[in-house]
N, C-alpha and C positions, 0 to 999 in steps of 0.2 A: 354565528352562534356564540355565544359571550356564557361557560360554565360558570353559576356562581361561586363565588368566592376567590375566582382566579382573575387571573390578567384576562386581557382580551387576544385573543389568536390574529395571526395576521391573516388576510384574507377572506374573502365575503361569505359568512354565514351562510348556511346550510340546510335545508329542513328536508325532511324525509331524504327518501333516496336522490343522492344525487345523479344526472343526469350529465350524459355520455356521448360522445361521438364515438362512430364506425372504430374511428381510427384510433380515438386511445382506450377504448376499451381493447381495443386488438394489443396495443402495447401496453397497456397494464398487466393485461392476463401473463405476459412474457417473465414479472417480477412477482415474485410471493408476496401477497399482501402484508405478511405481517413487515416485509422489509421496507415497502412503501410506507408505513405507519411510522415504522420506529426511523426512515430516515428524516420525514415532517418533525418527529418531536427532535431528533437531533438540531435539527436546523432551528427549531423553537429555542433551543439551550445555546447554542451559540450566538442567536441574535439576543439573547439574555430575556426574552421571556418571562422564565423562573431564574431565578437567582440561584447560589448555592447554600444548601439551608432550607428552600421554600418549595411547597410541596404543589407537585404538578396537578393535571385535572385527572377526576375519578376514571376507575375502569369504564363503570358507565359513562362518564361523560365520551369519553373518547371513543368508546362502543358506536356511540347515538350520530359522532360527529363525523366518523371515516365508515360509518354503516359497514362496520364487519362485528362477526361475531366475536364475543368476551373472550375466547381462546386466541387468538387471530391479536388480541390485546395484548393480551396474557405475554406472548410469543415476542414480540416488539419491546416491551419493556424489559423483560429477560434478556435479550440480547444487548439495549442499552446497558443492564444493570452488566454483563460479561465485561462492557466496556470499561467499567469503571465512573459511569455518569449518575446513576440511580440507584437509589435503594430502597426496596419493599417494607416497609416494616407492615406486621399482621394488626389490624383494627383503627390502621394508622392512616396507610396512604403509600403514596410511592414518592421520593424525595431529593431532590437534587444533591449529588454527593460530589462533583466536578463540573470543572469548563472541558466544553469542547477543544479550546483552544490552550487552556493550562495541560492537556496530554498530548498534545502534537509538540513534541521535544525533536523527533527527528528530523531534521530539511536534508531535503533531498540533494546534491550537491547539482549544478548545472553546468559546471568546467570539470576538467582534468585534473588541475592542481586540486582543488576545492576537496573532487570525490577522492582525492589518492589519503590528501590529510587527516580529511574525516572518518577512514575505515584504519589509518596505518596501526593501529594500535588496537584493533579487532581481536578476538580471538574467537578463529571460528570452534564451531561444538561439532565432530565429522560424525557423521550419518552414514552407515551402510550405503554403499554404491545402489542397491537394487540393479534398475532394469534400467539400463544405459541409454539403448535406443541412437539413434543418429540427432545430433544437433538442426535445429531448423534454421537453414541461412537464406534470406529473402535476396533476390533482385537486387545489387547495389553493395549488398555487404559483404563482398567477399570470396573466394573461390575456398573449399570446405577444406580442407589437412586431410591428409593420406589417412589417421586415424586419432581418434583422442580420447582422453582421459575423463572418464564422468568422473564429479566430485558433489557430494552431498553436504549441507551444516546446517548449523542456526546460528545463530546471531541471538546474545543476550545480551541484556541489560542488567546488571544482578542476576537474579535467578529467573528473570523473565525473558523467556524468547521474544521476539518479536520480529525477526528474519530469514526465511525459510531462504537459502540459495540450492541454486542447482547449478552448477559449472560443468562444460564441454570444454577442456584443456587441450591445445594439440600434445600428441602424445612424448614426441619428438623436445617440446618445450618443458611439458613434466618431467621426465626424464632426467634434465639438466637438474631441479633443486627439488627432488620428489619430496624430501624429509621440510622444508621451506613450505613445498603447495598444502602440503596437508596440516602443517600448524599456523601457516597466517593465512593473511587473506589472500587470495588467488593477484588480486588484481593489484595489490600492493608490492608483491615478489614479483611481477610481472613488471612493471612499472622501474622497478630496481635492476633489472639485470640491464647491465650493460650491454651483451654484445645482440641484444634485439633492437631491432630499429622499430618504433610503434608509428604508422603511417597514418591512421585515423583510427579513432573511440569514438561510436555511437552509441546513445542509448535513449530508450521508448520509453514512456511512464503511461503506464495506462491502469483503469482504476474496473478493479474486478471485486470477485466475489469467492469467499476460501469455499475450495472441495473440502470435501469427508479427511484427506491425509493432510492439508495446511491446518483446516481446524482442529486436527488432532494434535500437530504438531507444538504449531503458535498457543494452543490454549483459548481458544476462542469461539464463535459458534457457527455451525454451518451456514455460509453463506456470508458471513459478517464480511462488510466492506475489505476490502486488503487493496494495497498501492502496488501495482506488478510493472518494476524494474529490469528490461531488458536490454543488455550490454552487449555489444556485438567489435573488438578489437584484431584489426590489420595491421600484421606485417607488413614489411615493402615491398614484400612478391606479392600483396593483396592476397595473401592467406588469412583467413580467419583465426586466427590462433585460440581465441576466447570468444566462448557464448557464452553469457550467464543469465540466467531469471530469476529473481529475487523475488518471493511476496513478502509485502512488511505487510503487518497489523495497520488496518486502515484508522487507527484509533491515534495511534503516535506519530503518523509524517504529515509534515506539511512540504511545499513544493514555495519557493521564496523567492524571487526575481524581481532583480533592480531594472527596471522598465526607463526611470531615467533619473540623470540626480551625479551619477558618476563613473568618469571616466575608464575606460578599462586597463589597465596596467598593458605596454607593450614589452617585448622579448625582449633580451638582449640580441645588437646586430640583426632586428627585424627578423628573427625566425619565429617560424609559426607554430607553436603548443598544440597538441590534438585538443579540440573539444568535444564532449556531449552534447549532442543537441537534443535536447527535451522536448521530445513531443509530445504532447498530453493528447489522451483521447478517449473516448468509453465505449468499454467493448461488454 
């Protein structure tokens, strides 16, 4: 389907309703249509499509071409427009107001050094503890601390959130610089004390979707894309000292790896640096 007056869409045109296997209409039903909608036109705006400035194809058109109803529309572009990519004007149209890739300012770090540098200068915003609950440590990551410390923040940028953390501190650990955990970053003050030995930092990147309390938090819309950052750090007793979960705004991180091209910096005397290993996945 080629809307007049626009560009052409990628992908093979469409007439009536499109038609379905068993199997994705079972996994589509699993995603709100309006998020399948607005993640195609996402993906239109970063492969440059429309430009910024040029105005994308009508409600109806896009009604006609993803066969949902005009609300279902409506819903998808609201949530891009949350993002900062679109903007409605009445009698006008709906209109490219950013790149995709001009708001992803944040990369996510994929070493130790890299994430220490990039947060040292943070200042978290502290949140009511709430409901603590027991830290979740998988297989592999650690034998759990006698007891710990929940910690709640945001992460801005200016005056905008864009990082929800939840920290499980061993208690034992807090304790040592309690007035330090609750004005910087967790993993920075961690990182800084001398008399801890940090035996391995892992961390998950997997790509979700905000509940009702992150979209309330972050400023964003239910469901909208978020990057969930899970940090899992051992002592040399293999204590887990540190869990943390992070959602960032799916709209500002990118994820950045040098694949090949350059060399890694070795330690001094051959010791070996904790890393994060990055595993990406969608959950």
């Amino acid at each position: 389907m080629r809307p007049t007056g626009h560009r052409p869409t990628t992908g093979r045109p469409t007439t009536g309703r499109p038609k379905r296997s068993a199997a994705t209409s079972d996994a589509d039903s699993r995603v709100p249509r309006y998020l399948q909608v607005a993640s195609v036109l996402r993906r239109r705006l970063r492969d440059g499509v429309w430009s910024v400035g040029e105005k994308i194809a009508t409600l109806e058109e896009l009604e006609r071409e993803f066969d949902v109803a005009r609300v279902t529309v409506r819903q998808a572009i609201e949530l891009l427009q949350s993002e900062g990519l679109v903007e409605s004007q009445q009698g006008r149209g709906t209109f490219v107001t950013n790149t995709v890739d001009h708001r992803r300012w944040l990369a996510l770090a994929t070493d130790w050094e890299s994430l220490i540098a990039g947060i040292r200068e943070n200042v978290p915003y502290p949140l009511p503890a709430g409901l603590a609950g027991t830290p979740r440590i998988e297989p592999g990551e650690g034998r759990p601390a006698a007891a710990y410390r929940f910690l709640r923040s945001l992460q801005k940028r200016g005056d905008e959130p864009f990082g929800y953390a939840r920290v499980h501190l061993a208690r034992d650990v807090f304790r040592r610089a309690p007035k330090q955990f609750t004005s910087r970053a967790a993993l920075v003050v961690l990182a800084e004390m001398k008399d801890i030995e940090i035996a391995r930092a892992h961390q998950t990147l997997t790509i979700g979707t905000a509940d009702i309390e992150t979209a309330k938090l972050l400023g964003i819309g239910l469901s909208a894309p978020t990057a969930e950052a899970r940090c899992v750090v051992t002592d040399a007793d293999g204590v887990a000292i540190y869990v943390g979960e992070i959602s960032y705004r799916g709209d500002c991180v990118s994820l950045d790896i040098e694949l090949r091209g350059k060399v890694a910096a070795k330690t001094s005397r051959g010791a070996t640096r904790p890393r994060l290993a990055g595993t990406a996945r969608r959950r």
